[in-house]
VEXDREN-2710 file (C-alpha; in Angstrom, 1 decimal):
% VEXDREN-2710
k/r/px/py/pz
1/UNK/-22.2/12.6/19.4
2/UNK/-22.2/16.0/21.7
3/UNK/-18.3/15.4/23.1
4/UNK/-16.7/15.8/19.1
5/UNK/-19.2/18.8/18.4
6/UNK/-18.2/20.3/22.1
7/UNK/-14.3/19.7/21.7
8/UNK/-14.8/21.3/18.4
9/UNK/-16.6/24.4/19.7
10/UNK/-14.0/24.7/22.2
11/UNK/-11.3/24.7/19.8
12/UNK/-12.6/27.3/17.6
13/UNK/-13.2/29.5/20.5
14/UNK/-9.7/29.4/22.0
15/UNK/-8.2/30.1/18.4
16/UNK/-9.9/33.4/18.2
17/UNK/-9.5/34.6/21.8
18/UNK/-5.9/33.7/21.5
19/UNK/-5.6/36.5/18.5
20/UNK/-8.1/39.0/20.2
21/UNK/-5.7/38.8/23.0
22/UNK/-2.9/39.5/20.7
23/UNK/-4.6/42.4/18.7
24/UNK/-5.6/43.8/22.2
25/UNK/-2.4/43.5/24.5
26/UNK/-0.2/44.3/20.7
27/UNK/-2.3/46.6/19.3
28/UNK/-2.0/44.9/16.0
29/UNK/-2.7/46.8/13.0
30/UNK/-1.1/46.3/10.1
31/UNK/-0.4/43.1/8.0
32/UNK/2.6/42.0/9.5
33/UNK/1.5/41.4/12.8
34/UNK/-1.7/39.9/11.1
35/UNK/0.5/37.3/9.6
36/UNK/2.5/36.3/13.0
37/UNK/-0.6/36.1/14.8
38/UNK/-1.7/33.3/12.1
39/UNK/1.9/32.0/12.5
40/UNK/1.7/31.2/15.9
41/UNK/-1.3/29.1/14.8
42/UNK/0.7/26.8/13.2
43/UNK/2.1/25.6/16.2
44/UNK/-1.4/23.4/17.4
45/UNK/-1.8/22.5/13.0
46/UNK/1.5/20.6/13.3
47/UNK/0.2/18.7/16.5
48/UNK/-2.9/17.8/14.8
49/UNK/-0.7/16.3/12.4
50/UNK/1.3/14.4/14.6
51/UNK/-1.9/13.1/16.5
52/UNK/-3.2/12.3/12.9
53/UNK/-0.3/10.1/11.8
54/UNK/-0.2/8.1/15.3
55/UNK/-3.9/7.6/15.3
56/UNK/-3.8/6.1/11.9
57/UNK/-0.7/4.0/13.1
58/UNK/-2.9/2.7/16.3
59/UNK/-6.1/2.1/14.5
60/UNK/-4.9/0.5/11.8
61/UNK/-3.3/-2.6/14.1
62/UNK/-7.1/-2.6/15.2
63/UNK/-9.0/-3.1/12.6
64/UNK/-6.3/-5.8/11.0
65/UNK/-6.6/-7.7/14.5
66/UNK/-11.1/-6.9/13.9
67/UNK/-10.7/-8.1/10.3
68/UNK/-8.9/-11.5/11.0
69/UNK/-11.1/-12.3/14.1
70/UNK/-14.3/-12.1/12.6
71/UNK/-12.9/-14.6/9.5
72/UNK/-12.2/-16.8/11.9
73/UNK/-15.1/-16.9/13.6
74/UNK/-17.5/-17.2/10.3
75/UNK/-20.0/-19.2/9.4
76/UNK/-19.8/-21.0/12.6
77/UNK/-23.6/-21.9/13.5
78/UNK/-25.5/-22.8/10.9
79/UNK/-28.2/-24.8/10.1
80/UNK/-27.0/-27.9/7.8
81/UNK/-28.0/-30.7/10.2
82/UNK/-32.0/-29.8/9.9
83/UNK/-34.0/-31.6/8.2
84/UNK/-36.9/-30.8/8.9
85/UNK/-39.3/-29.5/5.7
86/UNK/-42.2/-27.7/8.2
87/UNK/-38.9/-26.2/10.1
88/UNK/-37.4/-24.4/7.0
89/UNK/-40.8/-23.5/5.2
90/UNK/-41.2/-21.4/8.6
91/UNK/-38.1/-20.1/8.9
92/UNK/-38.1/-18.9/4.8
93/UNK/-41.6/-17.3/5.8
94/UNK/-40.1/-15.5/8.7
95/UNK/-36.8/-14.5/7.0
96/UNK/-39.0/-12.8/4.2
97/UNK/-41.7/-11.2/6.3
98/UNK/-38.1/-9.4/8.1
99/UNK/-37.0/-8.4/4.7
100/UNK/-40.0/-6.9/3.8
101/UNK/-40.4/-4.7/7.2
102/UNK/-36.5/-3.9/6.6
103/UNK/-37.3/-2.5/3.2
104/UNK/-40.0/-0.9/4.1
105/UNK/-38.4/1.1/7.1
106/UNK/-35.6/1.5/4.1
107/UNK/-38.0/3.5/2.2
108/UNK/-39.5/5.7/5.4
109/UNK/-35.5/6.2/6.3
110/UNK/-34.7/7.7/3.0
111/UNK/-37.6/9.7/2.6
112/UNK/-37.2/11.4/5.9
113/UNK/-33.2/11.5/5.3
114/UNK/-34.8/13.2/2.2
115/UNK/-37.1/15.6/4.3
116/UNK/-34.6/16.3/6.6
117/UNK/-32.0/17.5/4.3
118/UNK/-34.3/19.7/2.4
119/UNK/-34.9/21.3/6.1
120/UNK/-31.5/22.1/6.8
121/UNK/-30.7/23.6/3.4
122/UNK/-33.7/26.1/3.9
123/UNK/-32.1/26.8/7.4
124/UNK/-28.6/27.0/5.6
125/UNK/-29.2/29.5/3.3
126/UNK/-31.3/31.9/5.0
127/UNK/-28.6/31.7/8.0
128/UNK/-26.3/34.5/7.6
129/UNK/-22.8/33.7/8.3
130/UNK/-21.5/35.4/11.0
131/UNK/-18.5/37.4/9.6
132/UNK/-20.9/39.2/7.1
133/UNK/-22.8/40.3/10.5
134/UNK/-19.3/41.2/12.0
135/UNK/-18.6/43.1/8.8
136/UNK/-21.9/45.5/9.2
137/UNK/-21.4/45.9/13.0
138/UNK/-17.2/47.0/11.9
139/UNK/-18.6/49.5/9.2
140/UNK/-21.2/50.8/11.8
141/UNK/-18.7/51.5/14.4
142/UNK/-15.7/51.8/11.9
143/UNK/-13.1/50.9/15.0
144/UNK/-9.5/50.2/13.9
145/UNK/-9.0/47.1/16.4
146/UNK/-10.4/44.0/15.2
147/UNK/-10.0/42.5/18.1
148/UNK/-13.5/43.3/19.3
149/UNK/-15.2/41.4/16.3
150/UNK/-13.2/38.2/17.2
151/UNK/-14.5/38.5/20.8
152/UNK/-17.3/38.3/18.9
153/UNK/-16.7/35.4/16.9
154/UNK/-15.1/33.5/19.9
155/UNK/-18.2/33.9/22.4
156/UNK/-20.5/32.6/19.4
157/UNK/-17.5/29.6/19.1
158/UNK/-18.7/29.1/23.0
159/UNK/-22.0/29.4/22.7
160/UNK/-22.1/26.9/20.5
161/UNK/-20.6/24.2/21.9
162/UNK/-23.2/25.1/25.5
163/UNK/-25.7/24.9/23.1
164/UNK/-24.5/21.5/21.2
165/UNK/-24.2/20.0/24.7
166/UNK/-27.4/21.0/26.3
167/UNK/-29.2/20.3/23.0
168/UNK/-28.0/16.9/22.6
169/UNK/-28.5/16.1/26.2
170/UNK/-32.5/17.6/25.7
171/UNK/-32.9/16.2/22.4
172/UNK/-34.5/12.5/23.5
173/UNK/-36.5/13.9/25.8
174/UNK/-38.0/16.6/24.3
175/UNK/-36.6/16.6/20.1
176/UNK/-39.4/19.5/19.2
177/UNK/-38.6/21.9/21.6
178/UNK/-35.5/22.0/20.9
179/UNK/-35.5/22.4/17.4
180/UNK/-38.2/25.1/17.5
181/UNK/-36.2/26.8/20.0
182/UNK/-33.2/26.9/17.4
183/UNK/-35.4/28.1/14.9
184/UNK/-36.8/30.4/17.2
185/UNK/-33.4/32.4/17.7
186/UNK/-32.6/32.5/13.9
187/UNK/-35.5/33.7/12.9
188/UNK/-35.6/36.9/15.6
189/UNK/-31.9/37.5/15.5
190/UNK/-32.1/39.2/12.2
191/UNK/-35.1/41.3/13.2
192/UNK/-33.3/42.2/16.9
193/UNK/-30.4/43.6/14.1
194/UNK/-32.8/45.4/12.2
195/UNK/-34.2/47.1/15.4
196/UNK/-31.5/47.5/17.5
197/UNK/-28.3/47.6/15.2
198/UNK/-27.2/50.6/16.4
199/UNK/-26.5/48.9/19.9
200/UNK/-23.3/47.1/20.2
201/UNK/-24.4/44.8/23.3
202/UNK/-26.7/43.7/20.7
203/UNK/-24.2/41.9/18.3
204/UNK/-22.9/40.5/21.2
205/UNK/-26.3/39.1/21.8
206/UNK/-26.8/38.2/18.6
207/UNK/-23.0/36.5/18.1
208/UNK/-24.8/34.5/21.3
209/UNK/-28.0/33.7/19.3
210/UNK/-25.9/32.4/16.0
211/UNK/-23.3/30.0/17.6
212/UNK/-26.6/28.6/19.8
213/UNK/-28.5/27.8/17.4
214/UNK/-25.4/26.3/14.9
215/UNK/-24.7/24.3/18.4
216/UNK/-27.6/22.8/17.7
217/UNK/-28.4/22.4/14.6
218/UNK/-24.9/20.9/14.1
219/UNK/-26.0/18.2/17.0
220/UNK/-29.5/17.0/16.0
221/UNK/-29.0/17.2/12.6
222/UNK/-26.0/14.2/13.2
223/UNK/-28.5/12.2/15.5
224/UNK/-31.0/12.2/13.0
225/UNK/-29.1/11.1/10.3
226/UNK/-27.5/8.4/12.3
227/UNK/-30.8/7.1/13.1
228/UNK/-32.0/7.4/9.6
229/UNK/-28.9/5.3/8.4
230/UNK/-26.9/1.9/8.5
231/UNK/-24.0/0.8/8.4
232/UNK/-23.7/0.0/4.6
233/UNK/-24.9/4.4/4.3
234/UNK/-23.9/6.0/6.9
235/UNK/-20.8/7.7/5.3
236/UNK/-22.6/8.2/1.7
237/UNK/-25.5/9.9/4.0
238/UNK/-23.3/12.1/5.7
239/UNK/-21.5/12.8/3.2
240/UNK/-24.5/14.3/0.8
241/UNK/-25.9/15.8/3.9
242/UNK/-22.8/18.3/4.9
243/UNK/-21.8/18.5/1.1
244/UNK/-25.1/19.9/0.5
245/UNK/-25.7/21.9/3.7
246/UNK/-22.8/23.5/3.2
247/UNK/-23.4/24.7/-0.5
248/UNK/-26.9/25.4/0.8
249/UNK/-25.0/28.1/3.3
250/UNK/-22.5/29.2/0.9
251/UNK/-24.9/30.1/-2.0
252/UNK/-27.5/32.1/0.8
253/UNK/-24.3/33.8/2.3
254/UNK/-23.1/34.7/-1.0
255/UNK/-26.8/35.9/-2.3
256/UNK/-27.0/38.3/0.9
257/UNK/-24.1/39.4/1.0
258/UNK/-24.3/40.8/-2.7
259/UNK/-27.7/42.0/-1.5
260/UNK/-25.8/43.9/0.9
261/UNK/-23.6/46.2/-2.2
262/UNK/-27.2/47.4/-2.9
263/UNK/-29.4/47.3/0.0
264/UNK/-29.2/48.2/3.0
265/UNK/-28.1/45.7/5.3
266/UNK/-31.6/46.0/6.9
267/UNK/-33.0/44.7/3.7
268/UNK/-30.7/41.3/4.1
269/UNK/-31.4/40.6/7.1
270/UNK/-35.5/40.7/6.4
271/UNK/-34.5/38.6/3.7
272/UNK/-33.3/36.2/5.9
273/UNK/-35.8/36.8/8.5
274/UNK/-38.4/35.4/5.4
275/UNK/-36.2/32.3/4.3
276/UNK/-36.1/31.4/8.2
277/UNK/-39.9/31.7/8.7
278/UNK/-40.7/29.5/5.3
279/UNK/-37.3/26.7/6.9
280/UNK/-39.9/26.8/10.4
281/UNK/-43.7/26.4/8.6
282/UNK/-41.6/23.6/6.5
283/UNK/-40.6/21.9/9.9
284/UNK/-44.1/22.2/11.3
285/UNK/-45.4/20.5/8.2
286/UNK/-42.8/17.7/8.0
287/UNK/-41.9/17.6/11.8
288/UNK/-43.3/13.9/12.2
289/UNK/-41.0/13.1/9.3
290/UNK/-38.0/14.4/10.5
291/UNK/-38.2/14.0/14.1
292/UNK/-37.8/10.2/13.8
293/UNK/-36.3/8.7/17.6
294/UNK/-35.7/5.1/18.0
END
């Protein structure tokens, strides 16, 4: 689960430290040279497509060769020949005593699905996105080379995938820790800008804080819904999940950031220093529910 959420980390890091370079060595100012910085980017866009198209070619011969072996190899042990009244009364009693336990673990799967996707919205929308950030520490400073903020933007693309990989590889051991340590750094990051926001090693600290804990909330939130689904669910449960995270994160972004035309920006990020602290005393409540490891 940690090597697609590392890869992609990666990926999103060297994108923006390829264009930071750019603006840097160029000193790219102006919209033109904006646009042929994104141009060069559709050089790895039309491998991905490539890479698409074959990997759909290659699977596909799979799962044809999958489908037609397990039709052949149907309903090849069964249990015709028994006679045996006493046998089958057992065996009934024993097949429904396993369909109850399944539906009951059904029922404890969904609600904690439930519980757990109610968690992450909380987290979503009091986590402020981290171009809005980028955008208070530009007006602050009011440089004319963007290249800084997406040095920014690229160290919290690295952080991120660090902090999906060390995260995934603590999460058996110790599942608690390190979600409360995740919840630990987005709740103080917002307070550490309200203190300190006129310090710019401090949104570099805080682009640090943000991709750590997305790292990780990005990681443990797949491993728990993978062991809160099945095979008949799984995509309708991922699905919901990242259809509602992700409007979760839009509306709070949105909300703060039109905070921000009227507030200080001081004022949104105590705003999102609140919504944090009610996403962690929710996780304390519910943590037996969502911290389910099989």
């Amino acid at each position: 689960m940690w090597n697609s959420s590392l890869v992609n980390q990666l990926g999103a890091f060297v994108g923006p430290g390829f264009l930071s370079i750019i603006f840097f060595y160029f000193q790219f100012n102006d919209v033109y040279h904006y646009k042929l910085a994104f141009l060069i980017l559709g050089i790895p866009i039309i491998f991905v497509f490539l890479l698409l198209i074959l990997t759909n070619i290659y699977f596909n011969k799979i799962f044809y060769y999958i489908y037609h072996l397990e039709n052949s190899s149907k309903n090849k042990v069964q249990f015709n020949d028994i006679n045996d009244s006493q046998f089958n009364d057992r065996k009934s009693s024993i097949e429904l005593n396993e369909v109850n336990k399944l539906n009951s673990s059904d029922k404890n799967s969904r609600y904690s699905y439930l519980i757990l996707v109610i968690f992450s919205m909380l987290v979503a929308f009091g986590y402020i996105d981290l171009p809005i950030i980028l955008y208070h520490f530009k007006s602050i400073y009011g440089f004319n080379n963007d290249y800084l903020a997406i040095i920014c933007y690229s160290l919290a693309m690295v952080s991120s995938a660090i902090g999906g990989f060390i995260s995934s590889s603590l999460f058996k051991k110790s599942p608690f820790f390190v979600i409360i340590f995740s919840l630990i750094l987005v709740i103080f990051y917002p307070l550490i800008l309200v203190i300190f926001y006129k310090n710019i090693f401090v949104f570099l600290l805080v682009s640090i804080f943000w991709g750590w804990a997305l790292g990780t909330f990005e990681t443990t939130f797949k491993i728990l819904i993978s062991i809160f689904s099945n095979e008949q669910n799984v995509g309708k449960m991922f699905g919901m999940f990242h259809t509602l995270f992700g409007l979760s994160w839009f509306i709070g972004s949105s909300f703060l950031t039109f905070f921000s035309q009227y507030f200080e920006f001081n004022f949104v990020y105590f705003i999102s220093f609140i919504i944090e602290i009610i996403a962690f005393l929710f996780f304390l409540v519910f943590k037996n529910k969502i911290i389910v490891i099989k």
